[in-house]
C-alpha positions as CSV (number, residue, x, y, z in Angstrom):
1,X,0.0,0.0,0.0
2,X,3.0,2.2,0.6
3,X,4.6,1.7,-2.7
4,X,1.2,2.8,-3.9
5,X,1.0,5.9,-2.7
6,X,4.4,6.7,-3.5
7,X,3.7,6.4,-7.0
8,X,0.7,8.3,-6.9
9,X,2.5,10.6,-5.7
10,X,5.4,10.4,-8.4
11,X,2.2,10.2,-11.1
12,X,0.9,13.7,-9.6
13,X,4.0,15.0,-10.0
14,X,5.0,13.8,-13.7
15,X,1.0,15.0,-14.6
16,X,1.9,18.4,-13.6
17,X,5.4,18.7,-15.2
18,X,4.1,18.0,-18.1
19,X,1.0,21.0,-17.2
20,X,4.4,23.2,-16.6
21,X,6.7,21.8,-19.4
22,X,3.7,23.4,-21.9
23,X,4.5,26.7,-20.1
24,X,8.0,26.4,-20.9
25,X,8.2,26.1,-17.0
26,X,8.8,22.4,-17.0
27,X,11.4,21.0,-14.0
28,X,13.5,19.8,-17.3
29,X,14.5,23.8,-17.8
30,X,15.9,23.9,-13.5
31,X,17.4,20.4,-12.9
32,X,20.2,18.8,-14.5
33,X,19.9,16.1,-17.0
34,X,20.8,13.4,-14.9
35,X,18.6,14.2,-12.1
36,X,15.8,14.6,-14.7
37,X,16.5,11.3,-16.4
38,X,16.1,10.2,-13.0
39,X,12.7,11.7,-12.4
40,X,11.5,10.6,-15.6
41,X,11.9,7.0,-15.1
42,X,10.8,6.7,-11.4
43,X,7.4,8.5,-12.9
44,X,7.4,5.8,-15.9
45,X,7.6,3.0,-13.6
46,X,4.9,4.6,-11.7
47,X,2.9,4.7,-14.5
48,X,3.4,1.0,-14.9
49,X,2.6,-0.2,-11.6
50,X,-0.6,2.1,-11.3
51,X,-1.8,0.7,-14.7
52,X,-0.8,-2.9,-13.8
53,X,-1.9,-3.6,-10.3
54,X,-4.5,-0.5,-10.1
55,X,-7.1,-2.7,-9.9
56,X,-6.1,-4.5,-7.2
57,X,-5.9,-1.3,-5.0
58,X,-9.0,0.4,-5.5
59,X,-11.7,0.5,-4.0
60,X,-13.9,2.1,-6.8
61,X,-13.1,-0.2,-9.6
62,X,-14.6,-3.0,-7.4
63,X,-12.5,-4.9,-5.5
């Protein structure tokens, strides 16, 4: 359950860098590369779990 919230949290934060990165205000244009590579593929395995197990974990798709 932990792990879950933690990439809610990660997908909340990808969703509005991507809000920002239309801006030109993006986290891309204030971190370096590395750290943003980084960033990037915490939120894509986020994306992952939350599509693979979401199911499992919440309570209004009926389980």
């Amino acid at each position: 359950m932990k792990l879950h919230k933690i990439a809610f949290i990660l997908l909340i934060i990808g969703g509005l860098n991507w809000g920002l990165e239309v801006l030109g205000y993006g986290l891309a244009n204030y971190l370096p590369a590395t750290l943003m590579t980084v960033v990037y593929v915490l939120v894509a395995l986020s994306a992952l779990y939350e599509a693979f197990g979401h199911k499992g974990m919440c309570k209004a798709c009926g389980n």
